[in-house]
N, C-alpha and C positions, 0 to 999 in steps of 0.2 A: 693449621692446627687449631682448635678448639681452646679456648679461653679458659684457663685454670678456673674451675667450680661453673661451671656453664654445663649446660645438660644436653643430650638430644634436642635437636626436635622430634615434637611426639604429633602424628598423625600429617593433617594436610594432605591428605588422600593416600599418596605414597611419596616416599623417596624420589621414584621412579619420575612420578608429576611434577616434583620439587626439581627437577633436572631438567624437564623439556618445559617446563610452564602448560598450568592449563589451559586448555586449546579455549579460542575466542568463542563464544556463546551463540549454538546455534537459535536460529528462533523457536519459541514453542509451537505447537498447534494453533493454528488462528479461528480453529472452529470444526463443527463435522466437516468431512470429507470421506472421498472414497477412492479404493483401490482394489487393483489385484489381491496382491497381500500384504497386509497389515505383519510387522513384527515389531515385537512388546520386547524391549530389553536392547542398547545397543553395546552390548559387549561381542566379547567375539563370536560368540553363537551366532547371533543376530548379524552381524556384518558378516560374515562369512556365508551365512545362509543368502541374505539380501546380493552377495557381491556372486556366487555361483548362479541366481536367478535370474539375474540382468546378464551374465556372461554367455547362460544359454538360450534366453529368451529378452530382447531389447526391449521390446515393448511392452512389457508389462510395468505397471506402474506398481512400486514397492514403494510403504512408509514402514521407517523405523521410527517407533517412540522410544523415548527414554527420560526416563525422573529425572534423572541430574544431567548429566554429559556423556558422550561416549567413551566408554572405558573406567567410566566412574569406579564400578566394582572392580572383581579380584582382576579383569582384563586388565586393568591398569598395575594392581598388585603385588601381584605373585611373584611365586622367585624365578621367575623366566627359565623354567625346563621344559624344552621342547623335546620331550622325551613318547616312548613308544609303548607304555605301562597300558592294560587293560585293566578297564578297573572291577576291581571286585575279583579279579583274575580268569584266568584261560577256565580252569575248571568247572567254572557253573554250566558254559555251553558243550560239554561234555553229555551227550544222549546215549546211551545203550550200546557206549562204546565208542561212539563216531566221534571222534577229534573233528571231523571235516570242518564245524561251523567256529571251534574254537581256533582252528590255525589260521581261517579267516579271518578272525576279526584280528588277529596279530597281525598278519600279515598286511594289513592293509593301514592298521595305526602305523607299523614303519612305513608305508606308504606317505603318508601323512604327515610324516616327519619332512620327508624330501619336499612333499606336496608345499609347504609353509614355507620351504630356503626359497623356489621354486618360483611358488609368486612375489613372495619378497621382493626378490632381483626381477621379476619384468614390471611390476610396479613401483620399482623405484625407491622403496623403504629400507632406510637405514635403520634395521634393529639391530645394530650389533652382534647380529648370529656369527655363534663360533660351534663347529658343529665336533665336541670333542670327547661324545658319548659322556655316558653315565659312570660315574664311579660309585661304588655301593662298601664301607667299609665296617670291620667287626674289631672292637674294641676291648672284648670281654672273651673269654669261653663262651659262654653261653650264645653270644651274638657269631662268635663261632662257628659253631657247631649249628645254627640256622643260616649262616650262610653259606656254607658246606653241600646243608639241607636243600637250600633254594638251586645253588649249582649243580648238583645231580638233576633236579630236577630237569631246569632248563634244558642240559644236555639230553633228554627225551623229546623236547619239542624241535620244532624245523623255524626257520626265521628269530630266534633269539640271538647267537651270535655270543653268548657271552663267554668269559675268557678268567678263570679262575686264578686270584694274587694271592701269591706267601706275601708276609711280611715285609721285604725287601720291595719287593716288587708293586708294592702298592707304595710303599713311602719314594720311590721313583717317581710315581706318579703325582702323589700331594702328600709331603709331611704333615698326616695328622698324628699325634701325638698317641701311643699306645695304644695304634692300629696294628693287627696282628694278622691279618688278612682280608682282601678285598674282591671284588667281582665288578667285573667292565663289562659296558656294549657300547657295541655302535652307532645306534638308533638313537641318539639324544643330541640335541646342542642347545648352546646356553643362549641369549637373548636378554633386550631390553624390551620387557611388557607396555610399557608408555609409550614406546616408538614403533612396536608392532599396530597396536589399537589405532591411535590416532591415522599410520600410516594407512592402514585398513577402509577408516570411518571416508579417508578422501577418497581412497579406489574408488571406495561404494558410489561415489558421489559425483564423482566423473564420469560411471555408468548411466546414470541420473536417478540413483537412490536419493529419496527426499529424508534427511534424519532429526525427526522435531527433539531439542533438548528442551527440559526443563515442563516435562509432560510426563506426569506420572499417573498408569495408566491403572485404577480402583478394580475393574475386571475384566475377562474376556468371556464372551459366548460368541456362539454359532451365528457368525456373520457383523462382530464388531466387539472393537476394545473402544471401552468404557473410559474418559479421562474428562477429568473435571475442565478441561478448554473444548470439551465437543466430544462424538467418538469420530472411530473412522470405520466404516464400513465396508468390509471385502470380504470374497468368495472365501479368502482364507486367513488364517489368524494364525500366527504362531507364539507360541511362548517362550523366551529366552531370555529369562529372569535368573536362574540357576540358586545364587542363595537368598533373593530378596523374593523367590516365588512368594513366602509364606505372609506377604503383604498383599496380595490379592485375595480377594473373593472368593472364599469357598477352598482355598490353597493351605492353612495354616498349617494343617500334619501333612503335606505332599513331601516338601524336603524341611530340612535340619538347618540350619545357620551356622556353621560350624565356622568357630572363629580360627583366625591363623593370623600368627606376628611371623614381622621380620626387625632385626636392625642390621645396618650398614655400617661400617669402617668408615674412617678419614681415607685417604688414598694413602698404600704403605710404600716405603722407600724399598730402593732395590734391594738393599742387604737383606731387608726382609723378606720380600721373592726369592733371595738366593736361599734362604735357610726353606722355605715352605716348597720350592718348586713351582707345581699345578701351572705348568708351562703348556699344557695341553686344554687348560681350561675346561676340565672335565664337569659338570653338573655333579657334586658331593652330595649323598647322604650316609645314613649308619643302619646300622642294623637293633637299634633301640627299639623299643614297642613304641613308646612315645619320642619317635625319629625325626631328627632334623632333615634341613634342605639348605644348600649353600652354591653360590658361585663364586668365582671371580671374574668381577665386572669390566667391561672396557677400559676403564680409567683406573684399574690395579686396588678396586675394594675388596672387601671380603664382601660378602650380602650371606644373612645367616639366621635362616626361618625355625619354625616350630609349634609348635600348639603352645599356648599360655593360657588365658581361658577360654575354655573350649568352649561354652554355649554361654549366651544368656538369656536368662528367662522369659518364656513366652516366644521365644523366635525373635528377641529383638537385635537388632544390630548395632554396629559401631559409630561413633559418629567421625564423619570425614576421617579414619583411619586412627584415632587415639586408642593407644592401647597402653594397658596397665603399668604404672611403675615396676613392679615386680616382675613381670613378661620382659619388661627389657634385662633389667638384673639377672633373669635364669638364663636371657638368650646371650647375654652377653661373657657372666661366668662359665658359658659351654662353649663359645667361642672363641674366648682364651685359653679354655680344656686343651680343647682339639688345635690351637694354633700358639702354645706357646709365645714363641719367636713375635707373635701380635698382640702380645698380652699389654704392650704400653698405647695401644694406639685408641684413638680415639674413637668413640659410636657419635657420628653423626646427627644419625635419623634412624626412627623408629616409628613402625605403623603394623596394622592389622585389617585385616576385612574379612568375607566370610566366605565359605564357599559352601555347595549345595552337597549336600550327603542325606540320599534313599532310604528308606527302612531296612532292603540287604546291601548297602553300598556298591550298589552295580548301577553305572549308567543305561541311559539308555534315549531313545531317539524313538518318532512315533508322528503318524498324521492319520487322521481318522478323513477318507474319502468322500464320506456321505455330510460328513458338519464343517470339513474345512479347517478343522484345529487340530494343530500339530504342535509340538514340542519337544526339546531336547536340552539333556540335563544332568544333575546329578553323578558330577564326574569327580567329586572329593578328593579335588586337589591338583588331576590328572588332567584337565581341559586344554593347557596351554595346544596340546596336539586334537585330544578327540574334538575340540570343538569346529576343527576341520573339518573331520570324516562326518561329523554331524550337520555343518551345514552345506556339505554338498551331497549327505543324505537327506537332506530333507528338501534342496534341490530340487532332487530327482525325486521325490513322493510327493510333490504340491505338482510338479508337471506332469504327473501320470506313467515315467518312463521305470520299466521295469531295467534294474541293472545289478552288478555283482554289490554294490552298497546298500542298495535297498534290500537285498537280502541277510543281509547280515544278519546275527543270531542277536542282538541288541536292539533290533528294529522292531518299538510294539511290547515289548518290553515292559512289564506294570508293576513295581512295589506295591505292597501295602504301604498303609499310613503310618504313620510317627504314634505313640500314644498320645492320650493328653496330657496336659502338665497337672500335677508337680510330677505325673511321672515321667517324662521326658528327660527333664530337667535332674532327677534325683537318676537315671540309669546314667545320663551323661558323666556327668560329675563321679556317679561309681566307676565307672569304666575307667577315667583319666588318673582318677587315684590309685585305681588297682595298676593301671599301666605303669605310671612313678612308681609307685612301690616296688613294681617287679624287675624295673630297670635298675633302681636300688642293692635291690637284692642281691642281680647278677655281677651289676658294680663292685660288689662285699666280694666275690668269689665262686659266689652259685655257679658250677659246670655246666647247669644246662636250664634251659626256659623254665622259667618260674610258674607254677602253677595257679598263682595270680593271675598271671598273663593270657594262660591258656583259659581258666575260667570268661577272663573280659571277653575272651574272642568268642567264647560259645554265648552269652549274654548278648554281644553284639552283632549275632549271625554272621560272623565273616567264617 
């Protein structure tokens, strides 16, 4: 139990870190070098991409750089949902009628699902996967009547799988507190992020991936990443940076920084399991505009995300995971909303880090043949799974093999830029306020989406 007037801990990279300890310090760079392929970032992009290259090609020599440690960002992070979400949704790859390319890319993010339990278990990684789908809950009318919305919908597409709850039927599943209906799938399971990464960074390394820490790499071009210990020089470069792209060279509008808290529970006792259920360990969020993310963790926590502040200015980032007094206060007030029965228990730990978000928030994945730079990215929020399918598409586009990944409708894939600041900075901040406001709103009684809400999302091209 927590110490009467004692606080969280706040930051330390994550929770997650705070649980398995920071992994022992690889070396950095000792100088130029060269290689195959050179990847800039060792989060999961980047291991993933380096561990499918060595799986299909041994002999290529693969360095992974990275600033701090593997897993340092949201890999280390997040709130562990291994879930099968496209981001920016099915409907952009939507042509002149043809679903063909959009039920691809679905279909293949639930691939990707399985693909991650899959190598987990022959590589020996204890992430506490529990694979007990998505619960999605509506707590208002309004959140209602769009989740209603979202179930019709789904029901048109082929590989979704999802399964429409009354009231009852969702409080079976997890007592959150004035849930009034919910929506389930298949395609998710919950996870610890610290134990996936780290397990990952060794695969790599058994392969005989080399992964310099403590190299943080200034820029890339056409046949070598730039770091202040040397570069290294290879036919190909990749970037798998995601939200700290905009700290390289020439990158600063490419993605957003968008910030994300979580805090953690003490571990709660069984009477309290018995009142709340989520004996299925389903990955919880809501049908808010500015929406949570929750699990319950191996050891009987709650873990319980959301946006707190959303950007800060100039694209800068968090430092080793502190986040705001008052992010834990909102996350922790909503916590006790939605769980009652856990209203006495203690927060732990609390942190934040950032993830990558596009100018249309659509990821996307890309390697350019002729200069050897590829990259993948910009999965706001959604990576735990796509950074899979991203690096064993990118895989297969640094080795030249044409396959059903490499075609995807996300492969090649280009945003526009961010604007400059202050306007950046002054759309962001509108957008978060109009979203609180019209969660507000609906809170009070509004029947149906707030026209707040609907404005942010035209502002915001979603």
């Amino acid at each position: 139990m927590q110490s009467e007037g004692a606080g969280p801990t706040n930051g330390g990279v994550s929770f997650w870190w705070s649980q398995v300890g920071t992994p022992t310090p690889r070396p950095p760079l000792p100088g130029s070098t060269d290689a195959d392929v050179c990847i800039v970032g060792a989060g999961y992009t980047g291991l993933w991409t380096a561990y499918y290259l060595k799986r299909a090609q041994p002999d290529l020599r693969v360095v992974v750089l990275e600033a701090r440690f593997a897993g340092y960002g949201a890999s280390g992070r997040n709130g562990g949902w291994l879930t099968n979400s496209v981001t920016g949704g099915r409907e952009q790859y939507v042509r002149a009628g043809d679903r063909g390319p959009a039920i691809a890319q679905q279909k293949a993010l639930n691939e990707s699902v399985t693909e991650v339990i899959e190598v987990a278990e022959r590589e020996g990684i204890d992430a506490h996967i529990v694979r007990g789908g998505e619960l999605e809950v509506a707590r208002n009318a309004a959140q209602l009547a769009r989740l209603r919305a979202k179930a019709a919908s789904e029901a048109t597409w082929p590989h979704t799988d999802t399964e429409l709850l009354d009231a009852t039927a969702t409080s079976e599943r997890v007592a959150v507190a004035g849930a009034v209906g919910g929506l389930w799938h298949p395609h998710c399971a919950t996870l610890h992020p610290a134990r996936l990464v780290a397990g990952l960074a060794a695969a790599v390394e058994r392969l005989g991936v080399t992964i310099h820490e403590d190299t943080p790499v200034t820029a890339i071009e056409e046949g070598r990443a730039l770091a202040g210990r040397g570069d290294v020089r290879a036919r190909h470069v990749i970037r798998a940076t995601e939200g700290f792209t905009p700290g390289l060279a020439g990158e600063r509008r490419t993605l957003l920084p968008m910030n994300s808290s979580l805090v953690v529970t003490e571990p709660l006792p069984t009477d309290v399991w018995d009142s709340i259920g989520w004996h299925g360990r389903e990955a919880l969020g809501d049908f808010a505009h500015a929406y949570i993310y929750a699990q319950r963790t191996a050891d009987d926590r709650i873990a319980f995300g959301g946006r707190g502040v959303p950007y800060r200015y100039g694209s800068r980032t968090d430092t080793d995971g502190a986040t705001h007094p008052e992010t834990i206060g909102t996350l922790t007030g909503l916590l006790r909303t939605f769980f009652p029965a856990a209203r006495d228990a203690a927060i732990d730990h609390a942190w934040c880090g950032v993830l990558g978000v596009p100018r249309d928030w659509s990821a996307s994945v890309g390697h350019d043949a002729r200069t050897g730079l590829g990259w993948a990215g910009g999965y706001v929020g959604t990576g735990v799974t796509a950074t899979n399918l991203a690096g064993r598409t990118l895989a297969d586009l640094v080795l030249g093999h044409d396959t059903e990944t490499t075609r995807l409708p996300w492969v090649g894939h280009r945003a526009r830029r961010w604007e400059p600041e202050p306007l950046r900075w002054l759309g962001v901040q509108a957008l978060y306020r109009a979203y609180h406001a019209a969660d507000r709103q609906e809170a009070s009684g509004r029947p149906t989406t707030s026209p707040l809400a609907r404005a942010a999302d035209v502002v915001a091209g979603r």
